[in-house]
Each structure stands twice: as structure tokens, then as C-alpha cells.
N, C-alpha and C positions, 0 to 999 in steps of 0.2 A: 432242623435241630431244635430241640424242645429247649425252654427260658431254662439259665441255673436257678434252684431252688437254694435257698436256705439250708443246709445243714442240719437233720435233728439225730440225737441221739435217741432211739425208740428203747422200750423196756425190752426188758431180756427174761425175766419170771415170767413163764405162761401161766393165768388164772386155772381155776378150775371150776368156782364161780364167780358171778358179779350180780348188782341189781339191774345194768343195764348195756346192754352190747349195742353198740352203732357198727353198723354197716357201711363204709365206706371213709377216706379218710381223707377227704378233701375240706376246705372252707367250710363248708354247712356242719359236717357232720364234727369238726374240731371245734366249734362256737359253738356246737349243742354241748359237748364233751367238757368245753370250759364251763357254760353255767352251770351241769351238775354237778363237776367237781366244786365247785364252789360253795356249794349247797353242802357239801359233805357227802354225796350221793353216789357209790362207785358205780363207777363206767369204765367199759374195755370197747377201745377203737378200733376194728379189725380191717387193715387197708389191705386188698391183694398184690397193691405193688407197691409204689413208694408214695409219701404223703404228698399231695395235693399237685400227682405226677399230670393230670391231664388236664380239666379244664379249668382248676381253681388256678393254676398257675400259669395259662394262657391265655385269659382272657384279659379287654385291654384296661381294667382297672377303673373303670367309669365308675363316681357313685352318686347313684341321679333319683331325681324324682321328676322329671322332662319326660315326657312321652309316656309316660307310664300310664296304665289303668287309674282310672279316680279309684276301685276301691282296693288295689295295690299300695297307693300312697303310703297310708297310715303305715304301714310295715316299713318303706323305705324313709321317712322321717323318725321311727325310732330305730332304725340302722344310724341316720347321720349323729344322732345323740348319742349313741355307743362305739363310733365309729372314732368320735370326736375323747371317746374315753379311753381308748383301748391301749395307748400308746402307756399312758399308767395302770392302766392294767395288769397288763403282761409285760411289764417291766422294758418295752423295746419298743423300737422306731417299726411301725408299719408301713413309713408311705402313706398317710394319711395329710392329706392337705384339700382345703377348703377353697377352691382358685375359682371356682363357677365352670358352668360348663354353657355351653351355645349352639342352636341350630340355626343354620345359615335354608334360604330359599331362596332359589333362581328365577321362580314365577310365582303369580297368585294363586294356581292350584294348589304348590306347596305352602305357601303362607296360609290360605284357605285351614290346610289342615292343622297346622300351630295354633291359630284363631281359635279352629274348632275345643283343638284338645284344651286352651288355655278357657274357655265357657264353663266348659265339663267340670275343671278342678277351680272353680271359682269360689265355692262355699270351703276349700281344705287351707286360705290364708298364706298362700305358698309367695314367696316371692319372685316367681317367672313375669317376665312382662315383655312382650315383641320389641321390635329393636328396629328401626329403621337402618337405610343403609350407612347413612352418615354414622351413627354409633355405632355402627358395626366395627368401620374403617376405625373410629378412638378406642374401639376396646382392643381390636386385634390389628394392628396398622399394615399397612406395604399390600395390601392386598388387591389384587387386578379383578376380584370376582365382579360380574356385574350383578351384586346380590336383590333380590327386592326386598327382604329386611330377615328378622332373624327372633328368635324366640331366647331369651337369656335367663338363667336362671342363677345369682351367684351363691347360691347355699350350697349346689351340687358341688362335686370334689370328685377327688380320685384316692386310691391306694394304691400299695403295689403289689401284685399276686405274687412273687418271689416272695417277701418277705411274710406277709401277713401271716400264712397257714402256717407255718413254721413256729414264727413267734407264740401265734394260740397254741398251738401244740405243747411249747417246750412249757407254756405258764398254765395249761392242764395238766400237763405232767407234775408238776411242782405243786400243786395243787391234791395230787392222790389220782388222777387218772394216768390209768395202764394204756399204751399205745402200742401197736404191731403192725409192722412194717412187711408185706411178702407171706402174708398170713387171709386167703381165700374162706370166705363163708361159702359152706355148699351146702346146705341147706336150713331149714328151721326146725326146730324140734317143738313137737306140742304133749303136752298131761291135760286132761278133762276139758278138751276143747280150745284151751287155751295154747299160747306162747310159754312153753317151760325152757327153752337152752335153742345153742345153735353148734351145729356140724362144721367145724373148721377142717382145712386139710391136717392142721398141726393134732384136732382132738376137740372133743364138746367142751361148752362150757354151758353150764346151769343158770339161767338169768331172770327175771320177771318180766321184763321186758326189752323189746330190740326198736330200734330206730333205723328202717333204712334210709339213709345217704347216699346212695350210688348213682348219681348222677345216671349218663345214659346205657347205666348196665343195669337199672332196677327194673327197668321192663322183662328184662328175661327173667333175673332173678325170683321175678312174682310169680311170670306164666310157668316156672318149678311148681310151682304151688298154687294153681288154679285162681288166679288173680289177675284180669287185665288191667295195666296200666296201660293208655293210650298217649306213646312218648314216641316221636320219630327224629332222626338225628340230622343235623344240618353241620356242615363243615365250616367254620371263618376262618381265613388266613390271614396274617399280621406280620410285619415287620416292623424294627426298633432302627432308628438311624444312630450313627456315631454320636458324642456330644454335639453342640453343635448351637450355635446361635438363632433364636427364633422370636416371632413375633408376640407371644402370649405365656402367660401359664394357662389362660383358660380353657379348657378342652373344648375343641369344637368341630360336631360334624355336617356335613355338607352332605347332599343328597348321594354322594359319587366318594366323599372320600372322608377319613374324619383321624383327629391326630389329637396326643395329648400329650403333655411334658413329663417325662421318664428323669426317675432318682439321681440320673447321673449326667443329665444335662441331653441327654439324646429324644427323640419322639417315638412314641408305639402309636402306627400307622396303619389304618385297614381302609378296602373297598366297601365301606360302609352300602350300596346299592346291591349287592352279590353277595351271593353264601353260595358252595357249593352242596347240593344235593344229591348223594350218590346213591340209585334205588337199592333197596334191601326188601328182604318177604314183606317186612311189616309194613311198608308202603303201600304193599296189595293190599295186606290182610287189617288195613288203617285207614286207608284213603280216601273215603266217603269219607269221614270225621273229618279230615280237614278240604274238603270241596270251597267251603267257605274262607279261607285263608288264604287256598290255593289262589282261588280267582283272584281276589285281591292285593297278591302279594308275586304275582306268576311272574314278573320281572326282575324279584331280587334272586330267582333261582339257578342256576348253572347245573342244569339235571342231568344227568348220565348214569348209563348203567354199564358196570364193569367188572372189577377185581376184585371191590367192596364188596360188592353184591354175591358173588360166590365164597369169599373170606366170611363173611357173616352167617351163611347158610351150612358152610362145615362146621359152625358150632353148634353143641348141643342143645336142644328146647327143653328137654326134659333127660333130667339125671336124679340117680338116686346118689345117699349120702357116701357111700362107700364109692363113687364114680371120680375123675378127674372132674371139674366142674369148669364151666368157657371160661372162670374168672382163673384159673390156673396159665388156663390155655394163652390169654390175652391179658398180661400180668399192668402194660400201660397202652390204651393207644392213642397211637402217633400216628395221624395223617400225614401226609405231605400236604407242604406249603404249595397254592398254585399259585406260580409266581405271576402268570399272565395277569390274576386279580393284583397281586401286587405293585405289579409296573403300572397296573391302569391308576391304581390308586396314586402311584407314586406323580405321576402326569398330570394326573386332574388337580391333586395337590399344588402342582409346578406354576401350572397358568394361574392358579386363584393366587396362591401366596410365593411370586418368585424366589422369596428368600432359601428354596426349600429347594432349588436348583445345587445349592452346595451339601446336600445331603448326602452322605455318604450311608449305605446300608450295611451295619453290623449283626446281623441275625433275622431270619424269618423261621415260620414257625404256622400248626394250626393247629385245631384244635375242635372238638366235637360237641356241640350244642344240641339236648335233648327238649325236644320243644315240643309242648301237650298243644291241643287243639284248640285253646285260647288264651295260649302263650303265659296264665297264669299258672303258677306251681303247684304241688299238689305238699298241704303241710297238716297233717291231720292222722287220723286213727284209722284202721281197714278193720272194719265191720265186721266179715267175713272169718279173720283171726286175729281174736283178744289178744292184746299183748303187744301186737304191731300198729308203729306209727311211722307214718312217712315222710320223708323231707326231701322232695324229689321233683323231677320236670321243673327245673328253672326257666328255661328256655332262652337262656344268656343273660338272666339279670341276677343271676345267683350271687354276685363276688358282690355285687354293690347292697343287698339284703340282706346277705349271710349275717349279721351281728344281733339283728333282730330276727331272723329267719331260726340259726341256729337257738336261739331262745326260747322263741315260739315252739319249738319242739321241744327241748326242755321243759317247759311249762307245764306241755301236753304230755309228757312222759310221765311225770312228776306229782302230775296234778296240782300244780301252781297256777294261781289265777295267771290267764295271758296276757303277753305283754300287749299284745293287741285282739280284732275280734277275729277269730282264725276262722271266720263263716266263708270268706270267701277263695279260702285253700280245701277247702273240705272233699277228700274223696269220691262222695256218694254222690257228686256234678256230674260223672264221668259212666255213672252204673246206670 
């Protein structure tokens, strides 16, 4: 059962032009939608189902600069400074809180790699710094784990994906940006080589430029139009326990399982070790590109090929404008939660922090992560057609960057100096 979302009232007037159409209407693509509205700059949101129906609203609400790429950073520290603004911004409570976040290690191999990662970002001033296990136990107490220390970061924070996209929504709306809710882009329209308008199922509209957002539907959306994007989908499943008395607000994950304190007193829980991978073509027609990730990462996956695998393949690769288009066809998708990841997470959680034995589970849930082949996003311009800029392939760090994510495309659309250096989202890494 998918997280309740926020409430939006979307516009009812269809345009018939704008200066700027985004593609998709999740987090990224409504924090792009908020800085141009802001600007004065009209923009029409075009969601095929409902707003921020898949994984802006099920993922677990992490907002870190821990683990990350060194030259990721800089994008996720100016996330935390608008993250930190956003609540007067848009006039509402996000779920924004500053509580730090934590990774715990069982052995030196895993500490090794904390070490390593905390060397790497030592010139970026960040406040992370390893944690023996003694501090482990004062920062999060009751805990049975036999940890060998822990990597802490307390600037990291969380928000809540229920509330967030929503909030951005209703204060770009208010702002002069048009939002559509059940409203499919089938394809792009071009004049003299360029991006002039796009093909809705509702009717064209005339733009100067578009911004895809679509998360792990932009891969098809491109290969329409002779563009690959190299994005393959991973499944995380999550559960939220009842309210419920707990050790920390600090979020913290453990090699097996990882938890972080929810709006309403309860925990959003995942098997941090596992994702499920369920094969689809593009696994063939992809898989060389990630050989290198594969080898390294071959234990967090739960591979199976099954009912995904043929659901994916009856949809269309290539449609023209007048066609039904797959984003019709597959208006949200909803995995199913595997619960076997769930109960394992919920157990490993049990032995580390007994207090978690009184947990009662109110919702699980999952949810689809579009992950490029070096887990970096792709935020930049396509070469190949003027007019298009992409904000796309998060690879699960989308909900925590989106403030400056969605910016950075703004900027890029806009032609505003960037809020950061966008060299290392850039397309043409991929061609």
C-alpha cells in the first residue's frame, strides 16, 4: 500500500502555451517548477499520474551528505541550506529536521570503507567524523550491536516525502506555475532542429523549453526519440512502524538494516543490505555498463526474472504522437513490498536495538529506484535536442538533493548562473 500523500489541488485551465514544460511531477521536477515560478518564468508541470505518486513519496526521507560521491557533495550541502529554508518558503511544515544521521560497522572491513570515504571528502569541511563504539551506545543507547565504531555526521537530517512535494507544489502554484495531474507527455515536438512544444494526451502545448523529470520512466521516454539514457531500475521496500518509543532521532543505518524517526512518532525501516532486482530487456541491452558496480555491489541484489520482466516488455519502445503512450498505460507504479526483506530488516533491527521488539508495523510499501551506472544523476542539457534539459537518474539520492537538484535545472533552463558546478551531472559522460 503506497505512503498517503498530501492533498493538492492541481489547475483546471489547460495551457496552450508556456516558456517551460517539465516532464514529470515528482520532488525534482516541482523544486524546478518552484524556482522558475519564482523568477516570474512560466512553467506547466505535466504528471501522468498523481503528484509525487512513486518514488518521491516513498523513499525514506534521508537528507545526507554521508556516503556520497566527493564531487556530489557540493550539490547536497546546498540542498541542506534550502532544505533548511523551505519550510518559509512555501509557507508549510516539510518534515524537515536536522537530527544527524549515522553508519554503524560490524567489522574493519566496513569501518575501512567509512575511513576511506571520510579521506576523500576531507578538503569539502564537512562535519562527519568516525565514532567509536562507546559513542555510539551515548548517541543511540540500549543497543546490543557488537559495533566496531560508526561514521556520524550531525548536519545530515531527514524530511518527509508525504508532505514535501505537495507543499512545493501548492507554493509554485501560488506563485503562477500551472500543475496537471493525469496528464501523459507522448512525445516532443521540434521547429528548425530545435524543442518547440510537446504532445500531451490532453493536446500540444508550445514551449521554448522542456525539462525531463521522470524519474525511471525518462529512459523510455528518450529511446521515443533516439536518445539513450543508461538508467536500470532497482526495487527498495520499506515499512513505518506505529508510534512508538525509540532510542534516537538520529537516523542510522547499519550494514543489514537502517531506521529513522517518522512525523508522527513511528520509524520508516528498510533492509538497507538488499534491493530487489527484477530483470527487464534493458538489463541485456545495459549490462556491460554496469559490470563494474555489478561485481561490487553483487550482494546487495535479490535478482529474479519474472512478471516484471514481461509487464515491461508489453510496453511500447517506440510510439508516435497520435499512439496511447506506456505513460498512459502505467499511470503510477507500485511494486509490491517484499516482505521477506522486511521481516529480515525488522530482526536485525531487533538484536541491535531490542527496544524495537515492541514495534508494531502500520504500512509497508516500495518503491522503484532508477540507478545510472555511476549512481551519479544526470542534470544537464541533451546535445542532440536543443531545448532539452534533464533531471533524471537519481539512483535513490533524489528526495535528499532535490532543493538544489531542482534548482540546478532551473538555472540550466533559465540560463542563470548555477547554483553549483553542474560539470559533474553532465550528459555527454554517458555518450
Amino acid at each position: 500500500m503506497a505512503p498517503t500523500i498530501a492533498s493538492v489541488h492541481t489547475s483546471s485551465e489547460f495551457p496552450s502555451s508556456t516558456s517551460v514544460v517539465i516532464i514529470g511531477g515528482g520532488i525534482i521536477g516541482l523544486t524546478a517548477a518552484l524556482a522558475l515560478a519564482e523568477r516570474n518564468i512560466p512553467v506547466v508541470v505535466l504528471e501522468k499520474g498523481r503528484l509525487a505518486g512513486e518514488q518521491s513519496s516513498r523513499n525514506l526521507g534521508w537528507v545526507r551528505k554521508t556516503s556520497r560521491h566527493a564531487e556530489d557533495i557540493p550539490l547536497a550541502q546546498a540542498s541542506d541550506r534550502l532544505w533548511a529554508q523551505m519550510p518559509e518558503r512555501v509557507g508549510a511544515d516539510v518534515g524537515y529536521r536536522q537530527a544527524g544521521i549515522m553508519f554503524v560497522g560490524r567489522n574493519e572491513t566496513q569501518m575501512a570503507m567509512h575511513e576511506g570515504w571520510l579521506k576523500s571528502v576531507s578538503a569539502l569541511e564537512l562535519d562527519s567524523h568516525l565514532l567509536s563504539k562507546r559513542e555510539i551506545e551515548t548517541l543511540v543507547p540500549g543497543g546490543k550491536g557488537n559495533w566496531a565504531g560508526g561514521i556520524y555526521t550531525p548536519s545530515d537530517g531527514r524530511a518527509e516525502p508525504t508532505l514535501a512535494s505537495s507543499a512545493i507544489a501548492k507554493a509554485a502554484m501560488a506563485k503562477g506555475a500551472l500543475i496537471f495531474e493525469q496528464c501523459a507527455v507522448r512525445t516532443l515536438v521540434t521547429a528548425a532542429g530545435k524543442v518547440s512544444g510537446v504532445v500531451t494526451e490532453k493536446g500540444e502545448i508550445s514551449c521554448d523549453q522542456v525539462l525531463l523529470a521522470g524519474g525511471a520512466w525518462s529512459r523510455r521516454f528518450l529511446g521515443n526519440h533516439g536518445v539513450e539514457l543508461p538508467t536500470l531500475p532497482l526495487v527498495c521496500s520499506v515499512l513505518r512502524t506505529k508510534p512508538m518509543e525509540g532510542p534516537t532521532d538520529i537516523a542510522v543505518g547499519a550494514p543489514d538494516f537502517s531506521f529513522r524517526k517518522h512525523k508522527d512518532g513511528g520509524f520508516i525501516i528498510t533492509q538497507r543490505g538488499k534491493l530487489d532486482a527484477f530483470l527487464t530487456l534493458d538489463h541485456l541491452l545495459l549490462g556491460t555498463r554496469y559490470l563494474p558496480a555489478f561485481r561490487a555491489q553483487r550482494d546487495y541484489l535479490e535478482i529474479s526474472c519474472g512478471k516484471p520482466f514481461f509487464k515491461d516488455l508489453a510496453l511500447a519502445r517506440r510510439w508516435k504522437a497520435a499512439n496511447v503512450s506506456p505513460f498512459e498505460r502505467v499511470r503510477v507504479q507500485d511494486p509490491r513490498a517484499n516482505m521477506s526483506l522486511n521481516n529480515d530488516a525488522m530482526n536485525n533491527l531487533k538484536a541491535a536495538w531490542p527496544i524495537f521488539e515492541h514495534a508494531q508495523i502500520e504500512q509497508a510499501w516500495a518503491g522503484t529506484i532508477d540507478v545510472t551506472p555511476d549512481s551519479i544523476p544526470v542534470i544537464g542539457p541533451v546535445a542532440k535536442i536543443p531545448g532539452l534539459t534533464l533531471a533524471t537518474g537519481f539512483s535513490g539520492h533524489g528526495f535528499g538533493t532535490s532543493p538544489a537538484a531542482g534548482q540546478l535545472a532551473a538555472d540550466i533552463v533559465s540560463g542563470n548562473q548555477p547554483i553549483i558546478d553542474p560539470a559533474p551531472y553532465r550528459f555527454e559522460r554517458f555518450v
